[in-house]
C-alpha positions in Angstrom: 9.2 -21.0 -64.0 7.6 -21.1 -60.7 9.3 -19.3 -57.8 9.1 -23.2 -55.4 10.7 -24.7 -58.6 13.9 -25.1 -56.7 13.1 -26.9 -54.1 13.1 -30.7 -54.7 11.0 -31.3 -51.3 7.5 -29.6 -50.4 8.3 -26.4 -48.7 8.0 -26.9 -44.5 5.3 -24.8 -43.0 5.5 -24.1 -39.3 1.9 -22.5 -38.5 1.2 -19.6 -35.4 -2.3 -18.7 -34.1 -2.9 -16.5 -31.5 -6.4 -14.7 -29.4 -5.8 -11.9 -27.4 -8.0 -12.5 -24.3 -10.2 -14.8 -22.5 -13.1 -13.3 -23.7 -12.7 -14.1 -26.9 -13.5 -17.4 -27.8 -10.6 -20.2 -27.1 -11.7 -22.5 -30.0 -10.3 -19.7 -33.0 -6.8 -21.2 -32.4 -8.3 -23.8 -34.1 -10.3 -21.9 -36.4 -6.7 -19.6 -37.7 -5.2 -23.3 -37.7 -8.0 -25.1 -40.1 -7.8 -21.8 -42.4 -3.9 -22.1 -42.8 -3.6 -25.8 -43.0 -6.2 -25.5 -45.7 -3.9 -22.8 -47.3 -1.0 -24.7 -46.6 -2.5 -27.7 -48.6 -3.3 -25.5 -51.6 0.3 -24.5 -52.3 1.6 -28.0 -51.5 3.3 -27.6 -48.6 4.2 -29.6 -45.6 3.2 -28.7 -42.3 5.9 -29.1 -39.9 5.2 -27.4 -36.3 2.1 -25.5 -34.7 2.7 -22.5 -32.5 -0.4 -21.1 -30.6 -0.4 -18.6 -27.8 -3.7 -18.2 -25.8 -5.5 -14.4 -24.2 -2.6 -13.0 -24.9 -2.5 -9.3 -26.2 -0.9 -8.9 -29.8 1.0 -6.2 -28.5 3.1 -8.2 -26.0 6.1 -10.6 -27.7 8.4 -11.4 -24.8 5.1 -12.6 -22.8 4.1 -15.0 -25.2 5.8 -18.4 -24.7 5.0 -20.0 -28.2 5.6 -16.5 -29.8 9.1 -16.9 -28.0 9.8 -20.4 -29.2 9.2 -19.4 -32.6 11.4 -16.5 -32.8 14.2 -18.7 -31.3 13.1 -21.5 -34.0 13.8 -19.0 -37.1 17.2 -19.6 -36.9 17.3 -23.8 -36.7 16.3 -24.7 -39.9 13.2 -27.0 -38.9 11.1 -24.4 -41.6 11.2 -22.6 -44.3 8.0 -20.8 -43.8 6.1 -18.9 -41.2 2.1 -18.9 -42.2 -0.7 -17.7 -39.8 -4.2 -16.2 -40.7 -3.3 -12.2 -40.8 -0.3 -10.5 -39.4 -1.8 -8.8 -36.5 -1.6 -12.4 -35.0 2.2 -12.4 -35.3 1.8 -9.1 -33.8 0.1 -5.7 -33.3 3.4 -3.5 -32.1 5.0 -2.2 -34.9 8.5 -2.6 -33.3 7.8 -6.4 -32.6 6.6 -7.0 -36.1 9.7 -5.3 -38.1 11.8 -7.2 -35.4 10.5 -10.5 -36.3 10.4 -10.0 -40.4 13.9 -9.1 -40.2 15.0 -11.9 -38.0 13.0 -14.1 -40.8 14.4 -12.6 -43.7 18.3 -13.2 -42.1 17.0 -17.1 -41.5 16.0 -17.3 -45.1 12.7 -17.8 -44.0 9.5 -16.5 -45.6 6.1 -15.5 -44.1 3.4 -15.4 -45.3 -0.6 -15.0 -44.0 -3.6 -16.5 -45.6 -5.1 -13.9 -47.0 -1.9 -11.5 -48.4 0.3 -14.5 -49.0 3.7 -13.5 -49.1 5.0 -10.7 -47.0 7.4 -8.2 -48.3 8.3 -4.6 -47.0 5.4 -2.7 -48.6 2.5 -5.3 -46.9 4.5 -5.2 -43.8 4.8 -1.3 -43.6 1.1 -0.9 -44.1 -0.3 -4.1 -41.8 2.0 -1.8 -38.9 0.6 1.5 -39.7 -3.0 -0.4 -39.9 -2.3 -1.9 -36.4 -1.3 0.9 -35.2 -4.1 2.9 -35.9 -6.5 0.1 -34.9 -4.9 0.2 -31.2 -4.7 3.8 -30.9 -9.0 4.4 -32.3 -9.7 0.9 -30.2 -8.0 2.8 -27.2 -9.7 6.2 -27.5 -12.8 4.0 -27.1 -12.4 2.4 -24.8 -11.5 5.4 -22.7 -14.5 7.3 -23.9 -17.3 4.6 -23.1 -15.0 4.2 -19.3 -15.3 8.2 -18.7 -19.0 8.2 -19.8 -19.9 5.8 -17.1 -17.8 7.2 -14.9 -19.7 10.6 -15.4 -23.0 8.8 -15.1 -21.6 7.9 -11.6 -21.0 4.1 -12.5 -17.7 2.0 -12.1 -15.1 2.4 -14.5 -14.1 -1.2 -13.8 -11.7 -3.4 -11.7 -12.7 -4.5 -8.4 -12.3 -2.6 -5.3 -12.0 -3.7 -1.8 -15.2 -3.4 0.1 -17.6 -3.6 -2.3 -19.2 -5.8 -4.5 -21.1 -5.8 -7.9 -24.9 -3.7 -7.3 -28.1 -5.4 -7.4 -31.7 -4.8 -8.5 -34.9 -5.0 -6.4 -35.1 -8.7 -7.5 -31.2 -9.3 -6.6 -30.0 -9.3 -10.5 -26.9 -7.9 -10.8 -26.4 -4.3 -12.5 -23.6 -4.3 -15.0 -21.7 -1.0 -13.6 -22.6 -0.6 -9.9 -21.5 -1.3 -6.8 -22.4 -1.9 -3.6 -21.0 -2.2 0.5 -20.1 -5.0 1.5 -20.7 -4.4 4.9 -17.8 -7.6 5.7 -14.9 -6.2 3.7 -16.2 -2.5 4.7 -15.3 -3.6 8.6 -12.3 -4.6 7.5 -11.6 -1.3 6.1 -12.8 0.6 9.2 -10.7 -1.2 11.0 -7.6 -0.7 9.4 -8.1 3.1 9.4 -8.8 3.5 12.8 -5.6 1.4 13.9 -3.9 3.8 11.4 -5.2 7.1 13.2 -4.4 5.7 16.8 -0.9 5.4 15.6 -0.6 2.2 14.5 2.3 1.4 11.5 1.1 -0.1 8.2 3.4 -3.3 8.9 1.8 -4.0 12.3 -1.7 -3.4 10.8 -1.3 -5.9 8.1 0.2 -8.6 10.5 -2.7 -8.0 12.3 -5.0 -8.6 9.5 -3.0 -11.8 8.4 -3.4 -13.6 12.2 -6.7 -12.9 11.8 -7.0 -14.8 8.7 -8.7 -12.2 6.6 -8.6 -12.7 3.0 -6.3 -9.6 1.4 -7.6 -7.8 -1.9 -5.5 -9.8 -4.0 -7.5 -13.1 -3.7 -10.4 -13.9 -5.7 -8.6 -11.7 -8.4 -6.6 -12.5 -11.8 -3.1 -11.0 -10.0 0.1 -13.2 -8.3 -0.1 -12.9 -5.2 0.1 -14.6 -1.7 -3.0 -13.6 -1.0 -1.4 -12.0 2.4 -2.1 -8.1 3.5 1.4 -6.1 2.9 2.4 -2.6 4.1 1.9 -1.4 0.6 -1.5 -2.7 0.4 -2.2 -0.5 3.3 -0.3 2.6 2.9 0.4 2.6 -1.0 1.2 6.0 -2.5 -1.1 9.4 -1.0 -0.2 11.3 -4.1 -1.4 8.6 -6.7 -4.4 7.7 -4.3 -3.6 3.9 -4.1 -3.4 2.3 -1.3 -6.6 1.3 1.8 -5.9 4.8 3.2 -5.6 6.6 0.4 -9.3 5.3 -1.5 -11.5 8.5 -1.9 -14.4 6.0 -3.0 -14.2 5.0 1.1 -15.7 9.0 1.5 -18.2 8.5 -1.3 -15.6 10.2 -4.0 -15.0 8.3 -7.2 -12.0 9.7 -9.1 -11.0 8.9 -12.5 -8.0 9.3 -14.8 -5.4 10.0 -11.2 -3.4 7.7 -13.3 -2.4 7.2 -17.0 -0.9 3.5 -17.7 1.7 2.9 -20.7 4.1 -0.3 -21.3 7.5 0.1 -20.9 9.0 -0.6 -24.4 11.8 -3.2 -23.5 10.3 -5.0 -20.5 6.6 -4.8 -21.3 5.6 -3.8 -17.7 3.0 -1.4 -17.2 4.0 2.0 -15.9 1.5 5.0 -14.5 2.0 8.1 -14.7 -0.1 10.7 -12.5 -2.1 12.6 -14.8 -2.6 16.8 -14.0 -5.4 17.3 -11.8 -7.3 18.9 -14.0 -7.9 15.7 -16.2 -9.5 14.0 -13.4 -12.8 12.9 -13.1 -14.3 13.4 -9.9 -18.0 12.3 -8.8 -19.7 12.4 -5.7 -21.3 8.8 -5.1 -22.3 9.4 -1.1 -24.0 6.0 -0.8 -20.7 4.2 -1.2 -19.3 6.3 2.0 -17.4 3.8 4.3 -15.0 6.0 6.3 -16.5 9.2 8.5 -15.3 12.2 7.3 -13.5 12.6 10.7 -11.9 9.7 10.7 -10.2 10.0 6.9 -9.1 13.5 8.2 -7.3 12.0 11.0 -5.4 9.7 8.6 -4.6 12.1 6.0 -3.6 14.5 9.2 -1.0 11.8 10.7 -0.1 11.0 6.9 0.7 14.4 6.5 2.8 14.4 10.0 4.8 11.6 8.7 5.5 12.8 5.2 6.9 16.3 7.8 8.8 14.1 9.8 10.5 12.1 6.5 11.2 15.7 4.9 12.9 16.6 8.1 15.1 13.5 8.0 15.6 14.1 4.3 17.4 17.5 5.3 18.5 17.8 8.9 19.5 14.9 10.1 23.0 14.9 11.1 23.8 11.5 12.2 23.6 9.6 8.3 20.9 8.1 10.0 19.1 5.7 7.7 14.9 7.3 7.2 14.0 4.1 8.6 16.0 4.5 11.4 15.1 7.9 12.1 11.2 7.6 11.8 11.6 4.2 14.2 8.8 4.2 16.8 10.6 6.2 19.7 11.0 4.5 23.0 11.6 8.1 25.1 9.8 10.9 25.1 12.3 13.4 24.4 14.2 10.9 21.3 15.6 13.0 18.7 14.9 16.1 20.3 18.0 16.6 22.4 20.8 18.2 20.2 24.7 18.5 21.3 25.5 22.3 21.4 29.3 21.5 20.7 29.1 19.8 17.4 25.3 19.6 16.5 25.3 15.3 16.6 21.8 13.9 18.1 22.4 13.3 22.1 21.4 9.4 22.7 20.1 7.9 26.5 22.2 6.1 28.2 21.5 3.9 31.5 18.1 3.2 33.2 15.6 4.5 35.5 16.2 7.3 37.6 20.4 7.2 36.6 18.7 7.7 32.5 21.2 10.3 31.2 21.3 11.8 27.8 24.8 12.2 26.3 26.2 13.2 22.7 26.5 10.5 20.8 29.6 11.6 18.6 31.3 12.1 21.5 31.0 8.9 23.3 31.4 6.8 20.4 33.4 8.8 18.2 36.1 10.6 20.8 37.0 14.1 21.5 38.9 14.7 18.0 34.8 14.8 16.7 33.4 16.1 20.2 34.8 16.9 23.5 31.7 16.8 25.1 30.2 17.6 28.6 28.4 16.2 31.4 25.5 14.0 31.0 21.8 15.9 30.9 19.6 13.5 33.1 16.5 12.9 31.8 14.7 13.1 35.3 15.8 17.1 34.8 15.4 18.1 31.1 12.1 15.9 31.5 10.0 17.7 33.6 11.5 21.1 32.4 9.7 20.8 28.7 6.8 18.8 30.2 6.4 21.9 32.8 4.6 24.7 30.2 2.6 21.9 29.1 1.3 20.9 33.1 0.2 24.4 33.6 -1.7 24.7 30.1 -3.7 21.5 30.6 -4.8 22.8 34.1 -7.0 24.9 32.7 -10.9 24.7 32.7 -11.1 25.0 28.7 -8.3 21.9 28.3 -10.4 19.3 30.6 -13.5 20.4 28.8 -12.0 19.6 25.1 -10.6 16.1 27.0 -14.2 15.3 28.2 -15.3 15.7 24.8 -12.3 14.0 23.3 -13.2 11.0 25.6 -16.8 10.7 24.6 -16.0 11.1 20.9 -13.2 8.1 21.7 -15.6 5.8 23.4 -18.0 6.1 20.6 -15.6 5.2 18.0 -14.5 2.5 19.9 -18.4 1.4 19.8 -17.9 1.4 16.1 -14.9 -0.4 16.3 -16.8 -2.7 18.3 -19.7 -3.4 15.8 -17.3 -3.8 13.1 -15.2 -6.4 14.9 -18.5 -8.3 16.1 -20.0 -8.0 12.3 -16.3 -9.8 11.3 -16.5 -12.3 13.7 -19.9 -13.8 13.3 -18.8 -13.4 9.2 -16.4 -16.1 10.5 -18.8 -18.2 12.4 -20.8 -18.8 9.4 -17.4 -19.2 7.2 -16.6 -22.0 9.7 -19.9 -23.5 10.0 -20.3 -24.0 6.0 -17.2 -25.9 6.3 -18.3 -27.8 9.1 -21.3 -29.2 7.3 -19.7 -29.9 4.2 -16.9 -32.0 5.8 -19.8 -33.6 7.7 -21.7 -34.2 4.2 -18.1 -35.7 3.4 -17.8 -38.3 6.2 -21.6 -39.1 5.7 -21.0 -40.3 2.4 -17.9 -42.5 3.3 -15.4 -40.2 1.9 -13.9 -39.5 5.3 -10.1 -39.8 6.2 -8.2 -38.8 9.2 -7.0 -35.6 7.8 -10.5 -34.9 7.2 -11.2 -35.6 10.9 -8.4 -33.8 12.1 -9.8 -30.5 10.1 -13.3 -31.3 11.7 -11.7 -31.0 15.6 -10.4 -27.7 14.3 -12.9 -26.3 13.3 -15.2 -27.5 16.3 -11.8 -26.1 18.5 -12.3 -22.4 16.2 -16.4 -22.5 17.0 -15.6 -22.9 20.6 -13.1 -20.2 21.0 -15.0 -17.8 18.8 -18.6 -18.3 21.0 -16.0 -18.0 24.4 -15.2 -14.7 23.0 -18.3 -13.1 21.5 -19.7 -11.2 24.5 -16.3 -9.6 25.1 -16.8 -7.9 22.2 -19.9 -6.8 22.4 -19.9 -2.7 22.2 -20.6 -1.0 25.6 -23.0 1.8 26.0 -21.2 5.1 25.5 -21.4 6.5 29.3 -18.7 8.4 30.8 -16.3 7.0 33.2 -17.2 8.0 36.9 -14.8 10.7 38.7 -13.3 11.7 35.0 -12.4 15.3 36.6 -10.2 13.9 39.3 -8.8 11.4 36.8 -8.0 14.3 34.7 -6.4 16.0 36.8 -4.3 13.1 38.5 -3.0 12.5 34.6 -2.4 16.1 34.4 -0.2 16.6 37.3 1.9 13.2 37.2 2.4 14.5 33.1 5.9 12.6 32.6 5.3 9.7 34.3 1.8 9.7 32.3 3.6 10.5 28.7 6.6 8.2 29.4 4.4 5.0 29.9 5.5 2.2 27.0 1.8 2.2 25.8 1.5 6.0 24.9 5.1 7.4 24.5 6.0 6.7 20.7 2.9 8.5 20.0 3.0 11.6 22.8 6.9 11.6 21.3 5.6 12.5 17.8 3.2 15.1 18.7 6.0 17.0 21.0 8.0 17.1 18.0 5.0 18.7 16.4 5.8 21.4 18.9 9.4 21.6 19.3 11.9 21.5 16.2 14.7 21.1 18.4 16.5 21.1 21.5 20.3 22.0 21.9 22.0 21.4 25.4 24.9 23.0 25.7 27.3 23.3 29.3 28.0 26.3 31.2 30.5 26.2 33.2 30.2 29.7 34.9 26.6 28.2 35.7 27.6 25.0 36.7 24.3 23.7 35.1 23.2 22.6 31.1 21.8 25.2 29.4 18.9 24.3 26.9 18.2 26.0 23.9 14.6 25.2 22.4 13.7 26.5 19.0 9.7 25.5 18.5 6.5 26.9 19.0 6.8 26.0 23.0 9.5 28.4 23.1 7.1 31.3 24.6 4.7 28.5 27.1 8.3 27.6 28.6 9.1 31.5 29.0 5.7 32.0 30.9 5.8 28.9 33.0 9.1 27.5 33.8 9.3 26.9 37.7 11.7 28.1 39.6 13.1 25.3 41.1 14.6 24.0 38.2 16.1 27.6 37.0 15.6 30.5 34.9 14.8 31.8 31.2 16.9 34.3 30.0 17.6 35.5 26.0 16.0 32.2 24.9 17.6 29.8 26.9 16.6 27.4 30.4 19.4 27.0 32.4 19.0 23.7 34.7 20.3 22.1 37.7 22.3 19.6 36.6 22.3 16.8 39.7 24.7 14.1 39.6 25.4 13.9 35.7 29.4 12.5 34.4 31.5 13.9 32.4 32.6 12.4 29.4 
């Protein structure tokens, strides 16, 4: 008796083709679909439903829409059988395979392939283990043929930001190189050398967006905005992603930083840094963007923050948030001042000349957390700190290291220069393609008064970019007349120099570089604040305190207080 003979009706076929990517060739969903429904026709069965998923890997399930719909038809009774060509088009993953035969098998409903027929446990076990095996050799090659390029100093693949595919002497391209593109490379300068002058990520990348520079993302298969982020900027130093962290950008191409699995449940790709010692690393100096002098000033202020978040990480005593605590500082001595009594950050309070530092716990929390003391002006601890520093930078050997400091700025900002003109006629053309295509447009009959509206803009966009061009020329690099006298007018008038808006977040970071802390204690004996710095200006402030503002003695600076208040 034949196995169907119980059925009174042809057996209902629901059919499921599948290609895994967009290389392949789209037109084999048809091809699985004429081999089954051939099949199908053979046994005498009735075709009731197509499933197909399209460049989609075999070893994803919850990604594939018509590979979802089937699984959730199992169980509705539309079909007593599941056919496709072979089972590695159900699936590759061993997991999603046994998941699907058993949900099958509780619906009553059979699978079968076209060239095994039915499926039962022993074909299933061994299709796995075969799929299996196929991924992991498939993978191994893959990685092999990737690492030999690598080695040969080609691209392992993926695109990278500021370059572009390599050509020939005739201009054909050259599977595996790359080459600058001098546009996207500007871009790239530009962003590192707002980073070293102390610029955030998030301001950097608004920057980019008024601008209207494309980010990395468009052009390329991911989801995106197509709008610069922080993260595009900073990414992760450790894992090397990120603009600022790209070692191709110093003519260094490294390979395996990063291994890449799925996560089992949500099918998301996961890295993993790899030991250094599986890395690949080849020199490829014609793909240098970034001096070396200007990727060590990153990776130096890089390294200053990461300090500064370890800090906050283990000493800071207020709770504070690490956001709020690495916050651009608005004084020069934020964060520094400590409260002797209880150890809470001391926080400014008033303006101008009356801008007195207080402890914070105290004020806002009341004496049963901090009794407090008198308020520490900040026209008196000010110039106290700022005094060891005054006398240093008197000296001939500091104006000669600003002198050089100076040139060596003005000739990066000639770079910066070349690389902001080189971005700007880059638009100019952009905007003048678009101007004679609308034109072609209106020509022809096809115009509208959106179309003329976008034709005023772009003439309005020429205008301001040719008003602006020779501002942005770079200047030759010549010296400023009178530097010495400048130098030393900056020198002497240090805290009103340090405290200006324009330069005191940064000069506020690199006196913390110097000075861990400050605790401000009051004497009462004294009649003055006493200051207690623990930092390597310690021994400076020892040799040059003045006397008009008191005394070092076992560590400490005892100061005149002036007209503080007690709280």
């Amino acid at each position: 008796m034949n196995q169907y003979s119980s059925f009174e009706e042809p057996r209902r076929v629901a059919l499921y083709a599948r290609y895994s990517t967009d290389l392949q060739n789209p037109m084999s969903v048809e091809d699985q679909f004429r081999q089954a429904e051939r099949y199908a026709r053979q046994q005498g069965w009735t075709i009731v439903e197509r499933f197909s998923d399209s460049a989609v890997s075999g070893t994803a399930a919850r990604t594939r829409p018509d590979f979802t719909r089937l699984s959730d038809a199992l169980h509705q009774g539309t079909f007593d059988i599941v056919l496709a060509e072979s089972l590695d088009r159900i699936s590759r993953d061993q997991e999603h395979l046994a998941g699907f035969y058993k949900a099958a098998k509780t619906a009553r409903v059979e699978v079968h392939t076209v060239g095994r027929g039915k499926v039962d446990a022993l074909t299933l076990g061994l299709s796995s283990m075969m799929s299996a095996m196929f991924l992991e050799e498939l993978s191994d090659k893959v990685r092999r043929g990737i690492e030999g390029k690598v080695l040969k100093g080609l691209s392992g693949g993926g695109r990278i930001y500021g370059y572009r595919p390599g050509t020939d002497e005739r201009g054909a391209p050259v599977k595996g190189t790359l080459a600058v593109d001098e546009i996207e490379a500007a871009v790239v300068r530009s962003i590192f050398h707002d980073y070293a002058k102390g610029a955030s990520p998030i301001k950097i990348a608004s920057r980019l967006n008024e601008e209207g520079i494309a980010s990395p993302s468009v052009g390329s298969k991911r989801k995106s905005s197509g709008h610069w982020k922080q993260n595009t900027i900073n990414g992760n130093a450790a894992r090397g992603t990120g603009i600022l962290n790209n070692e191709l950008y110093i003519g260094r191409r490294i390979w395996n930083r990063l291994s890449y699995t799925k996560h089992h449940q949500t099918e998301k790709k996961r890295s993993t840094l790899n030991p250094e010692s599986d890395w690949r690393i080849v020199e490829v100096p014609e793909l240098r963007i970034v001096s070396q002098e200007l990727w060590d000033a990153v990776k130096a202020r890089q390294a200053s923050q990461t300090k500064r978040r370890s800090k906050v990480a283990t000493t800071d005593r207020n709770r504070l948030s690490s956001g709020q605590t690495l916050r651009r500082r608005k004084y020069l001595l934020s964060g520094l001042l400590h409260c002797g009594l209880c150890g809470g950050r001391m926080t400014v309070a008033g303006a101008g000349k009356y801008k007195t530092y207080y402890c914070a716990d105290a004020k806002e929390k009341g004496p049963s957390v901090c009794k407090g003391f008198r308020g520490l002006r900040e026209s008196v601890a000010l110039p106290l700190v700022l005094s060891a520093l005054r006398a240093d930078l008197m000296k001939p050997e500091a104006y000669a290291r600003f002198r050089d400091r100076v040139h060596h700025q003005l000739k990066a900002e000639q770079g910066t220069a070349e690389d902001t003109l080189r971005l700007h006629d880059a638009r100019v053309r952009q905007l003048e393609v678009e101007q004679r295509n609308l034109v072609a447009l209106a020509k022809q009959g096809l115009g509208s008064e959106s179309l003329v509206a976008e034709l005023q803009k772009i003439d309005a966009d020429l205008a301001r970019l040719a008003a602006t061009r020779d501002e942005i020329i770079p200047p030759e690099i010549e010296l400023p007349e009178g530097l010495p006298e400048l130098y030393q007018e900056m020198v002497a008038n240090l805290a009103q120099s340090l405290s200006e808006e324009s330069v005191v977040g940064r000069a506020a970071d690199e006196l913390h570089e110097l000075i861990d802390r400050i605790d401000v204690d009051w004497d009462d004996e004294a009649k003055a604040h006493r200051l207690t710095i623990e930092g390597n200006l310690l021994e400076m402030l020892r040799k040059s305190a003045p006397e008009e503002l008191g005394a070092v003695r076992d560590g400490a600076i005892f100061a005149e207080v002036g007209c503080g208040s007690r709280i």
